[in-house]
C-alpha positions as CSV (number, residue, x, y, z in Angstrom):
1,X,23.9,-28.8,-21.2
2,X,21.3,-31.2,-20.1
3,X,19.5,-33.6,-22.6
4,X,15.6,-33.4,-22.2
5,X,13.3,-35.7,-23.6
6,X,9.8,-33.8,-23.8
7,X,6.7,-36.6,-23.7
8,X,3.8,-36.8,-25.6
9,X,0.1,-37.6,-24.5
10,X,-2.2,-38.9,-26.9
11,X,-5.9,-38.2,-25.9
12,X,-7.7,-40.6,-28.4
13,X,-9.9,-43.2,-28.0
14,X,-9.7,-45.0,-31.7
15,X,-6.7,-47.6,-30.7
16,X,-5.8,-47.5,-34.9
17,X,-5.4,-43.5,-34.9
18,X,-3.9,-43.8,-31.5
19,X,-1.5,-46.4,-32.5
20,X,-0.4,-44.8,-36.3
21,X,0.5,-41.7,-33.8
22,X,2.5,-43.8,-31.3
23,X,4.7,-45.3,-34.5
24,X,5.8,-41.8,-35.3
25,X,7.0,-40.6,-32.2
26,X,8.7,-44.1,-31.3
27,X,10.1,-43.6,-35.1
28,X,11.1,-40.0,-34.7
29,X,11.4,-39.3,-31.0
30,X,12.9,-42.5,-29.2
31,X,13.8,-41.4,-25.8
32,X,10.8,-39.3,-25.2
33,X,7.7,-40.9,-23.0
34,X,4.5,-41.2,-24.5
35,X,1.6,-41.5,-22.3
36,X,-2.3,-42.2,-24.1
37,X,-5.6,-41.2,-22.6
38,X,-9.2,-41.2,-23.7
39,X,-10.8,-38.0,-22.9
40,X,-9.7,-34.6,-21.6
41,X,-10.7,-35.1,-18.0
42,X,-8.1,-37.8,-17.8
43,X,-5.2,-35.6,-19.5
44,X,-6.2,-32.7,-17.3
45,X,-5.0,-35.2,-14.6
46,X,-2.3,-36.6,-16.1
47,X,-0.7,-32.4,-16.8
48,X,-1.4,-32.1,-12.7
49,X,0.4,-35.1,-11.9
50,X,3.1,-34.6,-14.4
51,X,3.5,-30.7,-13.3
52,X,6.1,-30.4,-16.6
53,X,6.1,-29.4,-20.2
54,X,4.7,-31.9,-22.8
55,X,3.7,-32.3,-26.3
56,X,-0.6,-33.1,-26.3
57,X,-2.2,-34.3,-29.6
58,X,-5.6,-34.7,-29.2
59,X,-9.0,-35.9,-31.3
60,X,-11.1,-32.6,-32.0
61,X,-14.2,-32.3,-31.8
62,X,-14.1,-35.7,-30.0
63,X,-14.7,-35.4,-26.4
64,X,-15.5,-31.3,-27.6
65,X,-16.4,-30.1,-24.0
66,X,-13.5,-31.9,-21.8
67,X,-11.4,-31.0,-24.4
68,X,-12.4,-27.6,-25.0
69,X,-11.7,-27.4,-20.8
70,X,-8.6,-29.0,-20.6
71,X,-7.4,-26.4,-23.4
72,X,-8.6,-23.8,-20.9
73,X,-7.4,-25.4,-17.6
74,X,-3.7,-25.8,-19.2
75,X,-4.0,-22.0,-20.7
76,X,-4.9,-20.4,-17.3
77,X,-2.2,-22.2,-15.1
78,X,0.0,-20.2,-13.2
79,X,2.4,-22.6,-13.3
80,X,4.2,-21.9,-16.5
81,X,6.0,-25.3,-17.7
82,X,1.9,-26.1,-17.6
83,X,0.7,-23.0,-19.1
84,X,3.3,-23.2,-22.3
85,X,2.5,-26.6,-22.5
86,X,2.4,-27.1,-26.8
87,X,-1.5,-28.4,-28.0
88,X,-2.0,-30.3,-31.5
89,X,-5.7,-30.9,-32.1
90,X,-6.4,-33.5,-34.6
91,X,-8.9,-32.2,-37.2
92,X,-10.9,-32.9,-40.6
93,X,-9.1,-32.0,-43.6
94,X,-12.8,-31.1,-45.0
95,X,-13.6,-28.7,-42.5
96,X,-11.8,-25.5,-42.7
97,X,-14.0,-23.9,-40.0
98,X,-13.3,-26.3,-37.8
99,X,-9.2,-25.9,-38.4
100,X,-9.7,-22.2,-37.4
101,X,-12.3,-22.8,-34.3
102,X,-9.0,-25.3,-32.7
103,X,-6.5,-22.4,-33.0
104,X,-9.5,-19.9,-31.4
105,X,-10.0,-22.7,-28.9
106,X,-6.5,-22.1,-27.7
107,X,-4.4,-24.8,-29.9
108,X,-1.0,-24.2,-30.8
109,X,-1.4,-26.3,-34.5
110,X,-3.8,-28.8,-35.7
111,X,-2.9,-32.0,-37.9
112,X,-5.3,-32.9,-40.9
113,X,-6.9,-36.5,-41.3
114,X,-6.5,-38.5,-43.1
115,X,-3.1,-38.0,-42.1
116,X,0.3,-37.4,-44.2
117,X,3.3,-39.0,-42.1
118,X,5.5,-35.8,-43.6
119,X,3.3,-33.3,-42.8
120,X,2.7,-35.3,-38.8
121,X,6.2,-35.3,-38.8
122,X,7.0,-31.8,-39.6
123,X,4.1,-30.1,-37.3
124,X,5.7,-33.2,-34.1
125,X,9.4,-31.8,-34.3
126,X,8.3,-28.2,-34.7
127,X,6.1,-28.8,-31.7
128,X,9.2,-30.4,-30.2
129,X,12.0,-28.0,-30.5
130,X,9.7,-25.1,-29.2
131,X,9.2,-27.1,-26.0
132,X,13.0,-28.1,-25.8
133,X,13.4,-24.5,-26.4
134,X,11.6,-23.7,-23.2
135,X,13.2,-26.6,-21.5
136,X,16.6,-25.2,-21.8
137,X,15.5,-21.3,-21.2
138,X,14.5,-22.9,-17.7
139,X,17.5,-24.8,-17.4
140,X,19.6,-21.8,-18.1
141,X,17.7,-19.5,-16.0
142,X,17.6,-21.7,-13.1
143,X,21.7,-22.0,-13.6
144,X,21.6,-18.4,-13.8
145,X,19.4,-18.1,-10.3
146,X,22.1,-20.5,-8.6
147,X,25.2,-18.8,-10.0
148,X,23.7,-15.2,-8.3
149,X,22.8,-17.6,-5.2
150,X,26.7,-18.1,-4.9
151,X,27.5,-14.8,-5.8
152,X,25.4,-13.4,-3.3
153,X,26.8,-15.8,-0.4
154,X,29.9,-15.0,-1.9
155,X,29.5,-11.3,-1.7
156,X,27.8,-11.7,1.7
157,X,31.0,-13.5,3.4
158,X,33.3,-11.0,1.8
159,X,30.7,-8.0,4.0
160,X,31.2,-9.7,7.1
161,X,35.4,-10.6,6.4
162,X,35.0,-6.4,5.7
163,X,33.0,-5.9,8.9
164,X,35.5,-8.3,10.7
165,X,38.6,-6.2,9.1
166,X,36.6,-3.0,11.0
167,X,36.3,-4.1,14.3
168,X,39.6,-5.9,14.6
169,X,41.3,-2.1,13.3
170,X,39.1,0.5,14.6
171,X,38.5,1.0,18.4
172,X,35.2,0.0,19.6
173,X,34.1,-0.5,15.9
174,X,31.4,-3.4,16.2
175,X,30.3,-1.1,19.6
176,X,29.9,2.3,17.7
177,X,28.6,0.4,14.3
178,X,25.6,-0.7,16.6
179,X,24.6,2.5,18.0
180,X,25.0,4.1,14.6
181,X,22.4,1.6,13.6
182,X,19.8,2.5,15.9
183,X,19.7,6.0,14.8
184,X,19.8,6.0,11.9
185,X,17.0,3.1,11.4
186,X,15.2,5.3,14.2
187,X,15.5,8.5,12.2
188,X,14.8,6.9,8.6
189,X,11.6,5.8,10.4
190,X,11.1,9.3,12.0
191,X,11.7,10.9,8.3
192,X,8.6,8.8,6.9
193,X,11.3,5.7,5.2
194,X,9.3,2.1,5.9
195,X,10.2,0.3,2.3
196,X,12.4,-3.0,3.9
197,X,15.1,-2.4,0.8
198,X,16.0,1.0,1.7
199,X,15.9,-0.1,5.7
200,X,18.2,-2.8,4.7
201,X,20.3,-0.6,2.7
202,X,20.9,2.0,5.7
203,X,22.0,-1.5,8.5
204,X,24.5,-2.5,5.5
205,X,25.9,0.7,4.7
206,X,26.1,1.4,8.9
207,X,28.0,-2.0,8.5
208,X,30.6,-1.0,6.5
209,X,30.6,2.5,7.0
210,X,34.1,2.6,8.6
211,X,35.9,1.0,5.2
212,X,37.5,4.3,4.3
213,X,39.3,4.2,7.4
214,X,41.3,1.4,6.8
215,X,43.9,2.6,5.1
216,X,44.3,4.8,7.6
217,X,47.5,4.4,9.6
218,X,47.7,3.2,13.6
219,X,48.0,6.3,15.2
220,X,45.4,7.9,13.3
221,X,42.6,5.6,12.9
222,X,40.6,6.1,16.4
223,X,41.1,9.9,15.4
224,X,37.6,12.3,14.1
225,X,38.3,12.5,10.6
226,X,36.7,16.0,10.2
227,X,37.2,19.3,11.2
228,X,34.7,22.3,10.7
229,X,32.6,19.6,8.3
230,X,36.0,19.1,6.1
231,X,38.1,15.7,6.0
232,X,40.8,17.6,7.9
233,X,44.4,16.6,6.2
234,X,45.8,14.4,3.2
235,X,45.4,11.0,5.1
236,X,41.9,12.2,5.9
237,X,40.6,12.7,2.4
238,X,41.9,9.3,1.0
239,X,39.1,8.1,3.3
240,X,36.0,8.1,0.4
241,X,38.3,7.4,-1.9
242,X,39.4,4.0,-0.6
243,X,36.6,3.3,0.1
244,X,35.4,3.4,-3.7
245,X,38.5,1.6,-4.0
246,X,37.4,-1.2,-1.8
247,X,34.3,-1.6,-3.5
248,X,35.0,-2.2,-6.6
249,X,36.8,-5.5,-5.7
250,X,33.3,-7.4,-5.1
251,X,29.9,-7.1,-6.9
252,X,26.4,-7.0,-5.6
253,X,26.7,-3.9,-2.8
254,X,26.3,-1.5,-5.7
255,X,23.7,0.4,-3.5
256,X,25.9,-0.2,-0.1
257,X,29.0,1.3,-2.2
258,X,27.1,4.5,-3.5
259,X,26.0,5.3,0.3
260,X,29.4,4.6,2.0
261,X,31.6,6.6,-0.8
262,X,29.8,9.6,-0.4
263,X,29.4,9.9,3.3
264,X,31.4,13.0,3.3
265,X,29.7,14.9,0.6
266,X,28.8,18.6,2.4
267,X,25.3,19.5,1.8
268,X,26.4,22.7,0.1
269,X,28.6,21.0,-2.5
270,X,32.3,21.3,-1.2
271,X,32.6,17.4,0.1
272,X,33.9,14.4,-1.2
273,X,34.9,13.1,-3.4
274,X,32.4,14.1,-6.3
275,X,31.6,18.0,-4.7
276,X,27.9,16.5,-5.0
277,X,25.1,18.6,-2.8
278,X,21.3,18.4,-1.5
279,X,19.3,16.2,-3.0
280,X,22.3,14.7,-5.0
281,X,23.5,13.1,-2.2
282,X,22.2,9.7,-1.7
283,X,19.8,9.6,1.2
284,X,21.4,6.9,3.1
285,X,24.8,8.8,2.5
286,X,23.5,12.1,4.4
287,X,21.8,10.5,7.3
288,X,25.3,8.2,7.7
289,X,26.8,11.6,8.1
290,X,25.0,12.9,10.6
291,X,25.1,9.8,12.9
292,X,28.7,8.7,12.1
293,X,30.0,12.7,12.9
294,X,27.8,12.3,15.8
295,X,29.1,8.9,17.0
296,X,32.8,10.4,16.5
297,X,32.0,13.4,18.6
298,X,30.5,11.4,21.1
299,X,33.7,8.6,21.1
300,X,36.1,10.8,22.3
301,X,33.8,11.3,25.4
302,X,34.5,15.0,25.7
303,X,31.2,16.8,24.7
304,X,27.9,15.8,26.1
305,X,25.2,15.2,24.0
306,X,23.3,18.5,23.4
307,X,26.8,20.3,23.0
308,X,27.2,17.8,19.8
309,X,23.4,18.7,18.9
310,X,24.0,22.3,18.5
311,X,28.1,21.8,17.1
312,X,26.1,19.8,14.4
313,X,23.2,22.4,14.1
314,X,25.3,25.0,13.4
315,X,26.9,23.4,10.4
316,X,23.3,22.4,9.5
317,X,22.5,23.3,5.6
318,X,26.3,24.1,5.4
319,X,27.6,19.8,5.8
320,X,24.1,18.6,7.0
321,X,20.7,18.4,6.0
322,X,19.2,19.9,8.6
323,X,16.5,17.9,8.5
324,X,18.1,14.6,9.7
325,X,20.0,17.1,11.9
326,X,16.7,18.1,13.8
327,X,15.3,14.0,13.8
328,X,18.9,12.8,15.4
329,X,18.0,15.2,18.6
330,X,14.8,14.2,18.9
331,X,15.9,10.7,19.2
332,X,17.6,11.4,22.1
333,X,14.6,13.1,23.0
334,X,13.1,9.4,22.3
335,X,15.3,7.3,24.5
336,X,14.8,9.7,27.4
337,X,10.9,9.2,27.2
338,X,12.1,5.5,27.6
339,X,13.9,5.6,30.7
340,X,12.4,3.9,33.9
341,X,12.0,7.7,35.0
342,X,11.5,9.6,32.0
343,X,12.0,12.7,31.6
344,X,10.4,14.1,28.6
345,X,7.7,12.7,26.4
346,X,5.9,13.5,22.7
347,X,3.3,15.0,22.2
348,X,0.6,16.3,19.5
349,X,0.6,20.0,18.8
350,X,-3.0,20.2,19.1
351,X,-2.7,19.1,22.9
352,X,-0.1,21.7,23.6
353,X,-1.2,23.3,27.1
354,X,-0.1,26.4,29.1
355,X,2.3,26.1,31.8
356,X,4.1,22.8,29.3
357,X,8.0,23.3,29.0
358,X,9.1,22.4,25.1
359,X,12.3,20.0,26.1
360,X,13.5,20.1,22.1
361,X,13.4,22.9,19.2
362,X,10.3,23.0,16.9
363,X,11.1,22.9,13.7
364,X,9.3,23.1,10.2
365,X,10.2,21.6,7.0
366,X,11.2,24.5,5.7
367,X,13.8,25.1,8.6
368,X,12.2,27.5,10.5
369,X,12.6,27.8,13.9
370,X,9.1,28.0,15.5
371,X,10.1,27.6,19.0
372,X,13.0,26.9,20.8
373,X,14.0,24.2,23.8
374,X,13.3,25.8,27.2
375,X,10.1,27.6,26.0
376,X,7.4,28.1,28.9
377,X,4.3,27.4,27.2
378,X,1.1,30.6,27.1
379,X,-1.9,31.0,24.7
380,X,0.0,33.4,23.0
381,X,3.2,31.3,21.9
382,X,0.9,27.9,21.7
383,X,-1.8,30.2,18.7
384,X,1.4,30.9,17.0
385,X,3.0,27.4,17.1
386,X,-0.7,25.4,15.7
387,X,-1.2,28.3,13.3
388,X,2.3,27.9,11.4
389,X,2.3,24.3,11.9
390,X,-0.9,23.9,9.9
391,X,0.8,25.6,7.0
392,X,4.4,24.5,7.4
393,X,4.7,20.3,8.8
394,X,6.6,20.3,11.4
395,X,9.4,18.3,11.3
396,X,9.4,14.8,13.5
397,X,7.2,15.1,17.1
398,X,7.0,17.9,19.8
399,X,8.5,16.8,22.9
400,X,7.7,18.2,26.3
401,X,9.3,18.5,29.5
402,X,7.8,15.5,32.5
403,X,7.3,18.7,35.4
């Protein structure tokens, strides 16, 4: 470990009490610098400049107010090698009130006068281990900040030799791995989720979200793992399991790990590969589920989207939360309203109007169905829709049909 050599500042203005003071430390503490000052304004200076831990003896009640200040300025630092900065008043052995009103002042210890060298001695190196102490607790923790510094550059490379691994073995991986992305950041956002950690947990999880696969072998690995919302054969359900597997050989993606091992939980319990359900399912896990079945569905380029939508909405509750299930439609809903000719846009349910066309399902929190896609807009069907929604949330925006 590092040798420190803590300094002293003597804030005295009688040159033989200043110089006695200087003997000891020379005496006792040979390496450490020892700087001398006459009045507190001038040590309040010489703590800014110095920005570091040090040992200050100064003459009280000489100089009462700067001193008094400088006690005050060092105390209320937010700087902490300033703050925890170690304060020996000099007192009068005749004046116990006085001893007492230096530790109220803010003083760590006081030294009598006339002085005995033991007892100067004693209180110095006490003073001078605590502040070593403090030295090293910095040295160590800063040690301790680069060490995760590597760790985490460490950990990051071995994510992106991972990511690498993904694209070079899976068809289209960094391709698909994008657009999984973008939904699901556009659908956390949808949901109410705006917290940066868990918005960077969901673009790392997406990231690696195809680890399980790797050990899958050549002819399979382009395949859709699932079938009817089950990892569909042997090879198939080693897929969370490797995963977990892969994991464990790097530390610092704890959160990243939980999400990407139980990506094929079911929402009713019978997934993998801890049979976990609802709520028990990580967050970032369920929404992964619902865009990466989507984006498998949509790889093989034989469904269109809405025939996905409703595949997946009939599984909803079942593998899904249908929640997430509802969101991932409307975000198609979304990038259509974004087209250089769009063709349907949001809107807020107090501005439904007759003769509208509802282009998506209305859904409440609570999963019910309040009106479906394709519904021509009347008074009759636009009082019911405002009256339930002001009881039940609906679920994302209402989206409209451009006539």
């Amino acid at each position: 470990m590092n040798e420190f050599f803590i300094p002293f500042c003597i804030v005295e203005k009688n040159e033989s009490t200043k110089n006695s003071l200087k003997a000891v430390i020379e005496r006792v503490f040979r390496k450490s610098p020892i700087f001398s000052v006459e009045n507190g304004l001038e040590c309040w200076n010489l703590v800014q400049k110095y920005n570091d831990l040090m040992i200050i003896v100064a003459n009280y009640p000489e100089d009462t107010y700067h001193i008094e200040q400088l006690v005050g300025n060092v105390r209320a630092s937010e700087n902490p090698n300033i703050r925890n900065i170690f304060i020996i008043f000099i007192t009068s052995n005749s004046n116990a009130e006085l001893n007492f009103k230096a530790l109220q002042v803010g003083a760590d210890d006081f030294i009598n006068k006339p002085f005995l060298i033991d007892e100067v001695i004693a209180k110095f190196q006490n003073a001078y281990r605590i502040m070593h102490l403090y030295k090293s607790l910095e040295f160590r923790d800063k040690t301790i900040e680069e060490l995760r510094f590597e760790l985490r550059r460490d950990t990051l490379r071995m994510r992106d030799m991972l990511y690498l691994f993904e694209c070079l073995r899976i068809p289209d991986a960094a391709q698909r791995i994008n657009r999984i992305t973008e939904m699901a950041l556009w659908i956390a956002n949808e949901y109410g989720i705006d917290d940066e950690k868990t918005l960077e947990l969901i673009k790392n999880s997406a990231k690696l979200c195809f680890i399980g696969r790797l050990q899958l072998p050549e002819r399979n690995i382009g395949e859709i793992p699932t079938q009817n919302g089950f990892l569909k054969n042997e090879k198939m359900e080693r897929i969370p399991f490797f995963a977990k597997e892969t994991f464990t050989l790097f530390r610092g993606f704890e959160d990243v790990a939980e999400a990407v091992i139980h990506i094929y939980e079911n929402y009713d319990g019978s997934g993998l590969p801890d049979k976990l359900e609802k709520s028990n399912i990580p967050f970032v896990s369920r929404l992964l589920r619902v865009v990466v079945d989507f984006d498998d569905y949509f790889n093989q380029k034989k469904f269109e989207t809405n025939k996905i939508i409703s595949m997946m909405e009939a599984e909803s509750r079942r593998v899904y939360d249908f929640r997430l299930i509802v969101l991932l439609d409307q975000f198609f809903a979304h990038r259509a309203s974004t087209l250089k000719i769009p063709t349907e846009r949001s809107i807020n349910v107090e501005d439904l109007m007759e003769g509208m066309v509802l282009s998506r399902n209305i859904v409440t929190d609570t999963g019910l169905k309040i009106a479906v896609a394709g519904t021509h807009l009347n008074i009759e069907n636009i009082e019911r829709i405002q009256t339930i929604a002001k009881t039940e949330p609906i679920i994302g925006k209402v989206y409209i049909r451009i006539q």
